[in-house]
N, C-alpha and C positions, 0 to 999 in steps of 0.2 A: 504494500500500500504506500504511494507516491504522500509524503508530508508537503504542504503548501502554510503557508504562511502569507496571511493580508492584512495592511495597515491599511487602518482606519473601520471606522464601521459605520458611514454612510450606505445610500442607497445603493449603490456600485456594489462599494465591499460586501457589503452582506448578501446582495444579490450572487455576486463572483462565488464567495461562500457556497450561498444553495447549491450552485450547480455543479461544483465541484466536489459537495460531499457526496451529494447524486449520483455523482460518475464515479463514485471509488473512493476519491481520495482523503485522506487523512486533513482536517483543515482546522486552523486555530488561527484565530482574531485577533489583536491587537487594537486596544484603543484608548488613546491617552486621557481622554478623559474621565470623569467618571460616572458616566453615562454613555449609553450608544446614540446611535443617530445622526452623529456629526452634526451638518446643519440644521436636521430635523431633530433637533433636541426638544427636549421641554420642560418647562417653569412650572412650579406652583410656588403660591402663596397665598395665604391667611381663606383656602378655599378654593381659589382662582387656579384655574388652568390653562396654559399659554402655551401654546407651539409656536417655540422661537425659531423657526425656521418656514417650510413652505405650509400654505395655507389653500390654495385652489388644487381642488382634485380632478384634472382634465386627463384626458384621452382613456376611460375606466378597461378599456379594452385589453390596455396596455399590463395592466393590474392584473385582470382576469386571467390572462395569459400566462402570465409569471406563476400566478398560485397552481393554473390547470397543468404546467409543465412538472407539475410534480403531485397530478393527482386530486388537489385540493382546490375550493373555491377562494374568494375574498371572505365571503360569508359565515367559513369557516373560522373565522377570525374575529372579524369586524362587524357593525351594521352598517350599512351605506344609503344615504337618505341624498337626493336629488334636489336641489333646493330650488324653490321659484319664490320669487324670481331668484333668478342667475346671481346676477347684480343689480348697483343703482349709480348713479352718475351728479355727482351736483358740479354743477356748474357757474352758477351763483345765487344769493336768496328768492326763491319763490321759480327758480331754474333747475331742475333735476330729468334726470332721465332716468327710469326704469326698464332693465331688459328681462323680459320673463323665461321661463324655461320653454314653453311651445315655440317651435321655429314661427308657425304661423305667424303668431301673435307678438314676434321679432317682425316681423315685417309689414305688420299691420302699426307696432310701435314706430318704424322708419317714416311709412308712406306717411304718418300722422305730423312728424317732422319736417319733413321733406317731400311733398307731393312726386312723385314719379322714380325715389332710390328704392323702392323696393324691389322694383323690377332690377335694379342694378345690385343688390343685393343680391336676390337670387340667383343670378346668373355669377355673381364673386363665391358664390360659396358653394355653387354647384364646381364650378373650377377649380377651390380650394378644398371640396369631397375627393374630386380626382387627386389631387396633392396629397390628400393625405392617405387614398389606400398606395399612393405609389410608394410615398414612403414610408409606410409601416412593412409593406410587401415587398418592395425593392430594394429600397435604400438603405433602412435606418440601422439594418442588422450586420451594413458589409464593417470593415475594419479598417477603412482610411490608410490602406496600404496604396493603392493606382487610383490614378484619375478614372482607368480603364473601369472601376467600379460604379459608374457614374452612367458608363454611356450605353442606351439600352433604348429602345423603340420610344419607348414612354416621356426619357428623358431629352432625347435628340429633337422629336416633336413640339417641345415645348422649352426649346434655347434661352426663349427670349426668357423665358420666368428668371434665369439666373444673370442675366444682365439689365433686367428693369425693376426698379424697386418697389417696394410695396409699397412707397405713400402716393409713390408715382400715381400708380393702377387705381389707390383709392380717391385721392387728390382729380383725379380724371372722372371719376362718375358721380362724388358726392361734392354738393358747394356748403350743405351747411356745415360749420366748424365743428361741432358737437357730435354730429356722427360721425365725422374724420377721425375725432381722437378719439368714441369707443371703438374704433376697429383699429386704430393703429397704438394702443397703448399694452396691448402681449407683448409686443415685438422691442418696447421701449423699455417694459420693466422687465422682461426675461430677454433681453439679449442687446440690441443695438439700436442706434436712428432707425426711423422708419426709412427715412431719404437714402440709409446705404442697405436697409433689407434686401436680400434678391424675395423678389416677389414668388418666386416658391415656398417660401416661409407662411404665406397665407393659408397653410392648412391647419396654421393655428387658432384663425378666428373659425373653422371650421371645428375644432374640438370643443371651442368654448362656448360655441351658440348651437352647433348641429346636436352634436353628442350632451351635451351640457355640462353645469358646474355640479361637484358631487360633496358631499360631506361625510367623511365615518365618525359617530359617535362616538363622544370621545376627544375628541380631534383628531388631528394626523401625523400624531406619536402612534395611533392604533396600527396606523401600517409598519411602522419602526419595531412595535412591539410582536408582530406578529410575521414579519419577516426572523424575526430572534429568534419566537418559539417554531417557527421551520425549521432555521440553524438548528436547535437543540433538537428537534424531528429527526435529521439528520447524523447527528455527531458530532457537529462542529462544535470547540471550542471557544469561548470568545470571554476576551479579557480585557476589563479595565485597568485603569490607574496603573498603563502598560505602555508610556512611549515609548517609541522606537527612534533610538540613535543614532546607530546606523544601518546600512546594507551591509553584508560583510561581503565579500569578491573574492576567488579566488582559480588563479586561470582562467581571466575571461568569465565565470560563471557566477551567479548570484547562490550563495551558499548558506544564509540565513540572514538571521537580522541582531542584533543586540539591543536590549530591552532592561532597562534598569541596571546595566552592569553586566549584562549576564548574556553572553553570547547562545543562540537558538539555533538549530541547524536544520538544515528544512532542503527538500526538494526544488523548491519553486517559491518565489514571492512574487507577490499583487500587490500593488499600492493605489488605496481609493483615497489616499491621502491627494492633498491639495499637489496639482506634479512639482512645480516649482517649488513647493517643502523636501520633493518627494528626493531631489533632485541631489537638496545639498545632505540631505545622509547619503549620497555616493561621493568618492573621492572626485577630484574636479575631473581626471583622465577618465571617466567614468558613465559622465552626463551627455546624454540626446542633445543640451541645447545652453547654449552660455547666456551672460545676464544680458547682454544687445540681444538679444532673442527676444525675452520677456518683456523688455524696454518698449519693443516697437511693438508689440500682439496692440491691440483695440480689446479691453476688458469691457464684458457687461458690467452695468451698474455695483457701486458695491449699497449699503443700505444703513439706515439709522432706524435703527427698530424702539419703539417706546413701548411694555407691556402694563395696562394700569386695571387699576380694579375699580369701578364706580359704586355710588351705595344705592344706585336707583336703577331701574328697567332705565332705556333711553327713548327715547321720539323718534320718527323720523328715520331712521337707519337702515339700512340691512345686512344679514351676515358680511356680504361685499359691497363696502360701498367706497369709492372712488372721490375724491375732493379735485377737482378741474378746474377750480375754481379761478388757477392761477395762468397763465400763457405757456399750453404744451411744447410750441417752438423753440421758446427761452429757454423754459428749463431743459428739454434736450440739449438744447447747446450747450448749456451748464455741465453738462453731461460729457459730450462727447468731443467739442468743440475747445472750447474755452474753459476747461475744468476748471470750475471754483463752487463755495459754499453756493446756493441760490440763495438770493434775497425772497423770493415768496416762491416756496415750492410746492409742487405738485405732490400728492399723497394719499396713501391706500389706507385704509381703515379695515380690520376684521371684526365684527363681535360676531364669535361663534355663539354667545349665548341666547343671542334673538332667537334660533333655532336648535339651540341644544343644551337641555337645563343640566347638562351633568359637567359643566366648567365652571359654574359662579353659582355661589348661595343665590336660595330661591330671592329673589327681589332686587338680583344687583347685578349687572353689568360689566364680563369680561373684553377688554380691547386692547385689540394688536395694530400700532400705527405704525408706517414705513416710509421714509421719503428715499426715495430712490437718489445716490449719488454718485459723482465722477469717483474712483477708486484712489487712492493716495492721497487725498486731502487730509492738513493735519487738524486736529480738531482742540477745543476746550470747554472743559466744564461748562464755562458761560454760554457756547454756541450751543450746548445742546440742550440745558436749561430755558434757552431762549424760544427755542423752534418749538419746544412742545407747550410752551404759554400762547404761541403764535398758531399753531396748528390747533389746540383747543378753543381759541378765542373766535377763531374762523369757524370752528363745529358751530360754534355757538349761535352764529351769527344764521348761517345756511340754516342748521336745524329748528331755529326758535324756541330754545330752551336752556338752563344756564346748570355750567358741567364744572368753572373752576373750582366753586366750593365743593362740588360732589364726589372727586376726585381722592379716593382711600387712599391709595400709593401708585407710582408707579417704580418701574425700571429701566435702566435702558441698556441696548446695547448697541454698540458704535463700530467703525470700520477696525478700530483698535480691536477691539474684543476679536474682530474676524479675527485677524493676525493672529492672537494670542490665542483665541482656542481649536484654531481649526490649519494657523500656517498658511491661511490663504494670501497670498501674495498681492501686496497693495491694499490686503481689507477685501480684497474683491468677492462680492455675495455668491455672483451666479458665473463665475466662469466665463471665457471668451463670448465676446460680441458674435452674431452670426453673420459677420460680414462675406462678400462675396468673397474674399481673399482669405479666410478662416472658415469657408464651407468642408464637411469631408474628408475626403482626401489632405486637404490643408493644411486640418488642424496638426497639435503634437503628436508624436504617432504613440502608439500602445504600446510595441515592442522598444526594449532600447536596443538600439543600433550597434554597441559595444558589451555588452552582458549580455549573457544570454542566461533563461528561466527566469525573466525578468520583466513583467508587462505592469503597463499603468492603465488604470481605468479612472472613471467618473466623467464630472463637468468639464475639464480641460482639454479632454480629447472626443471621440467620436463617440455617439452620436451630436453629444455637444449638451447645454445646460438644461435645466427641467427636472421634475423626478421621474420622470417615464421613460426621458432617455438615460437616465443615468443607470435604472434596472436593465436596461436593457444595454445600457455597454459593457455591467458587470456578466453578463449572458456570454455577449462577446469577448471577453478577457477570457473567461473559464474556459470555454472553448477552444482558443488560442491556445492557453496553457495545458488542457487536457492533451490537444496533438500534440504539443510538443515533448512532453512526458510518454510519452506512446510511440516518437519518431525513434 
């Protein structure tokens, strides 16, 4: 029996996990915190439950799959409740948009805004249906080795999707402002400009309005928690309050890892660690990619997460609801352009407890708020203090109801905190930008080029950011790793 050894235990590694205990192998986890989940951690306090990490449940397909490849459902695990609406959009006081869960009644809510975009809707999202069974069925699974993985009837036919961008396409059917940004704000908080998306990427407003938004009770620790109890289904090992220090190397080979002191010898390592963490436990003669490498990638957003507890139900809200309140252009550019703090940012709001009484005491109000930022900004005390007196006072104003004194506690965590508990490089939340130049093939590769029994998975490399594809690159690593233990 082949020993494998994975750092980290995000979505990836523990996915990697499953399917390599699946196929035989001996597998044990690694995870320096002390909790699993990596980004998808979670908080509690005085009651309150917080998933500080991802919060939208899209593409369920992608889930179902994972649990079925070994037999079992989601259901197995979790409950999974579909929320309507989806979300909600403010825009400014007495200015909101709601989008429901019925596709119809999306497009009954457009033509309501816009006389004549729903016909242009449906036609974006019948195109962005095809996008997305290609790339669930073609694409999303290969491993960014050739370009050659790319090119295929389905793909050839539709060139243009990867040289015209998606605000282009939407910017071209829709005038009003309001529905330009709910269709182009996936693409801004999970990955990059809309202005540099390749418009293939639109089969992400297809998961989020065709398929819809989903919730497991609980929150969504329950998938964390239940990819775990797989792991242990299986055999795998997994261990906290377990950095790993280094790779150990020898001729060429990746020959364990060392953890507290104490060297591990192993077959084969996975690292769903952050790559660029992943990178400096190898000696320099050792690394896929030097620091001009990392310098020039285009990182998605990294994030300022504030978790607070209220002592009242709230108004006005919904499980997602979006504050737009502010100029999407600017703050993109804030973003991507001219990295600096935004002076009035854009930001997402979660209260799982509108829809799920088992996060917050009966009467009171769990909420998760996130302003999306450029990655490497340095921060202070004062700036972060400041944005969420600024972001509450704004709820305030949109919702018509008064939240500072309500306010039990909060928390927060900052681009710092990435760094510090996850090694993400720059703070950065979600991993590379999905620019046309970072598609695929592009990205960092999985294999390293110089070790070998040595692959990386998660958000940095292929499929690329999300938790759907992050399960699903840890599918792709195991497999990788499984031939190559077999070759």
């Amino acid at each position: 029996m082949k020993k494998v050894q994975i750092i980290g235990s995000g979505f990836s590694a523990l996915s990697a996990a499953c399917y390599l205990a699946f196929k035989g192998s001996r597998v044990s986890v690694y995870e320096k915190n002390t909790t699993i989940g990596g980004r998808a951690r979670q908080f509690r306090r005085e009651g309150f439950t917080f998933d500080m990490g991802p919060t939208w449940y899209w593409m369920p397909g992608i889930f179902e799959k994972f649990f079925a490849d070994f037999g079992k459902r989601s259901t197995d695990y979790y409950q999974l409740n579909r929320l309507d609406p989806g979300f909600s959009v403010y825009f400014g006081r007495n200015d909101s948009i709601t989008i429901p869960a019925a596709i119809e009644k999306i497009y009954q809510t457009f033509e309501s805004v816009e006389p004549g975009s729903s016909r242009f809707l449906k036609s974006f999202l019948d195109k962005a249906g095809f996008n997305y069974k290609v790339a669930m069925e073609k694409v999303i699974h290969k491993s960014g080795k050739s370009p050659m993985e790319l090119i295929m009837p389905e793909t050839i036919s539709r060139i243009g999707q990867f040289t015209t961008s998606i605000s282009k396409k939407i910017r071209g059917g829709i005038q009003d402002s309001r529905l330009v940004s709910i269709l182009e704000f996936p693409v801004l908080f999970l990955g990059a400009k809309p202005s540099r998306t390749p418009l293939f990427y639109c089969f992400m407003n297809y998961a989020g309005m065709a398929l819809g938004t989903w919730h497991p009770v609980g929150g969504f620790f329950k998938v964390v928690e239940a990819m775990s109890n797989l792991c242990n289904e299986l055999g795998v090992e997994i261990h906290t309050n377990s950095p790993v220090e280094k790779i150990l190397v020898e001729g060429n080979r990746a020959t364990g890892i060392r953890v507290n002191g104490e060297n591990i010898i192993s077959d084969f390592v996975i690292s769903g660690a952050d790559y660029h963490h992943t990178e400096l436990l190898l000696d320099r003669a050792y690394r896929n990619y030097n620091q001009k490498y990392w310098e020039k990638k285009t990182f998605a957003p990294s994030a300022l997460l504030y978790f607070a507890g209220f002592n009242k139900k709230l108004k006005n809200v919904d499980h997602h609801t979006l504050f737009f309140d502010a100029d999407f252009d600017t703050h993109a550019e804030n973003i991507y352009d001219t990295p600096h703090w935004p002076e009035y940012p854009l930001f997402y709001a979660s209260f799982p407890s509108v829809t799920d009484n088992t996060v917050a005491p009966e009467g009171k109000e769990a909420a998760i708020f996130l302003i999306p930022l450029a990655p490497g900004l340095k921060e202070t005390e004062e700036l972060k203090d400041n944005y969420f007196k600024q972001i509450i006072a704004r709820m305030e104003k949109l919702t018509s109801q008064e939240l500072t004194g309500s306010v039990l506690f909060r928390e927060t965590f900052s681009p710092t905190d990435f760094v510090r508990d996850y090694g993400a490089f720059k703070g950065n939340a979600y991993g590379l930008a999905n620019t046309l130049l970072q598609t695929a093939f592009l990205k960092p590769k999985m294999e390293n080029k110089k070790v070998g029994n040595l692959l990386y998975t998660g958000q940095l490399t292929v499929p690329g950011p999300g938790v759907p594809p992050t399960i699903i690159s840890g599918e792709i690593a195991a497999t990788l790793a499984d031939q190559k233990m077999k070759a």
